[in-house]
N, C-alpha and C positions, 0 to 999 in steps of 0.2 A: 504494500500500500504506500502510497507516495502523501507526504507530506505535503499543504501548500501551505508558505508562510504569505503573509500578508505584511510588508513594511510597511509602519505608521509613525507619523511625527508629530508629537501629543504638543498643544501648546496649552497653556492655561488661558481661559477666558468664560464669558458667562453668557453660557448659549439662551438664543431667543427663547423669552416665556421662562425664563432661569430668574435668580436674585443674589448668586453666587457665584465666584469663580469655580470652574470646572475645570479637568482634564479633556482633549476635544481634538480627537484626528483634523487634525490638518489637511486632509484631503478627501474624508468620507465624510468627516461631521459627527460621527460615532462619539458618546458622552462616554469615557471609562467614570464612572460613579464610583464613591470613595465610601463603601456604608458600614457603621459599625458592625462588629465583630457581635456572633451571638454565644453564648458559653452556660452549657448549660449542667446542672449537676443534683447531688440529694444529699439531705441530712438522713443517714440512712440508719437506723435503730433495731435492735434486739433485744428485748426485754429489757428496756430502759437504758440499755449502755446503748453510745454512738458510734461509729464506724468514720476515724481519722488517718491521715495521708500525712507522712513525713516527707517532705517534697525531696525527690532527685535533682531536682533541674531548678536552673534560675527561673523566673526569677524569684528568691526567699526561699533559697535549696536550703535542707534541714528544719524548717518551721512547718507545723502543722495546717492543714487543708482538708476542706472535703475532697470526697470523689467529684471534680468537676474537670471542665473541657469544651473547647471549639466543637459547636454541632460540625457534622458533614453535610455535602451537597446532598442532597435527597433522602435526606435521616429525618425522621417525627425527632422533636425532643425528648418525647419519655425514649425511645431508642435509645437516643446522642446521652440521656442519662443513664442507663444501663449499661450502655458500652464503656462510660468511662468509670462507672465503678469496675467493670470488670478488667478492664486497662488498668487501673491505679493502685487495687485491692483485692482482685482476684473474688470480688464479691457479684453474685446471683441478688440481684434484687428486684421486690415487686415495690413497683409505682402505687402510694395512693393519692395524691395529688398535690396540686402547684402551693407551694407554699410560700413563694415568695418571686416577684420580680423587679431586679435594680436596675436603675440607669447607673452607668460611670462614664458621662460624657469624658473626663480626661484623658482617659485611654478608650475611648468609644468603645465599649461595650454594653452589651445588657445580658443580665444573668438572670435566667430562669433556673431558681431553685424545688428541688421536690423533697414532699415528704415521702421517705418507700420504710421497707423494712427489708429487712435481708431475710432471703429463702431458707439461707442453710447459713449456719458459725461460719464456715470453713472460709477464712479469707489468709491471702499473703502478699507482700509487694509486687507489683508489678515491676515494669521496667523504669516509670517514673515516679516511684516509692522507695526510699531506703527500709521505710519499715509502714507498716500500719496496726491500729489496733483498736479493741472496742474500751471507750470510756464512762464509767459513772458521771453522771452532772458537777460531782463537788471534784471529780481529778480530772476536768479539760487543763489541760496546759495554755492555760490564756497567756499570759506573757510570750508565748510562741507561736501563737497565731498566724498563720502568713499573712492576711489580708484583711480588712474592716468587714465585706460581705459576709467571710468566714463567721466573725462575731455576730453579724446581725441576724445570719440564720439560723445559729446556733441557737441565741437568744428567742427569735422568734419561733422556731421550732418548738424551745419549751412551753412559752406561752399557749402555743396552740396545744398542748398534749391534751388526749382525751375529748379534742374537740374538732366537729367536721364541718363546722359553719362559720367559719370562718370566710372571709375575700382575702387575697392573696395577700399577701405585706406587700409594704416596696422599701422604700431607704427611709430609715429614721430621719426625723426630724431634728432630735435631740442633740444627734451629734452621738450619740453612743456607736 
């Protein structure tokens, strides 16, 4: 099968019925769109203990994480979230629903959080885990958090325990 490439010479400008500068072939007119990142992931639980990621990889290699990660091109999110627990912790988990969604405009993302619970104990690092493990509410490692999301779902997770009527969170207000 033969490749065809297509050279293009992007220049920035803000194409008609736009309000923005864009990326913009130069000679199709083709807009390359620059759109957040979506990452998706779960506070995953077993009889009250939670299921945590000692990160491999930058960035915040050695500080704790859920199972999250970049959905794929043609993944549902509950998928793109089961896939990365099983990538991260070698964990089987059942979806039971959205329990949170962040904006982080600074690094353009939005992170759809789930609550699940794990099928089976049996979990191990993955490739982008040094370790993982399940913890009680009073021994999370908070000073080792990797990321602020991390804490607000964690926190929010608890909140919702026991409860299915809840709407989703999004980013605290507080600042916590």
């Amino acid at each position: 099968m033969t490749e065809l490439r297509v050279a293009r010479k992007f220049v920035e400008e803000v194409p008609e019925g736009d309000d923005r500068l864009r990326s913009v072939c130069a000679r199709c007119g083709f807009v390359d769109y620059e759109n957040p990142k979506i990452v998706v992931g779960s506070v995953a639980s077993l009889e009250g203990r939670i299921l945590l990621c000692r990160r491999a990889i930058e960035p915040r290699r050695g500080f704790w994480t859920l199972p999250a990660g970049y959905l794929e091109v043609n993944e549902s999110v509950e998928d793109g979230a089961r896939r990365e627990a099983w990538e991260e912790a070698r964990a089987r988990l059942a979806i039971e629903r959205v329990l949170a969604i962040y904006s982080v405009p600074r690094i353009s993302q939005v992170q759809i959080m789930f609550r699940a619970t794990l099928e089976d104990p049996a979990i191990g690092p993955g490739p982008e885990s040094i370790e993982v493990d399940m913890f009680d509410w009073a021994d999370i490692p908070w000073p080792e958090i990797a990321f602020p999301t991390v804490g607000w779902a964690l926190r929010q997770w608890r909140e919702s325990c026991g409860r299915d009527d809840f709407p989703p969170f999004s980013n605290p207000t507080d600042g916590v």
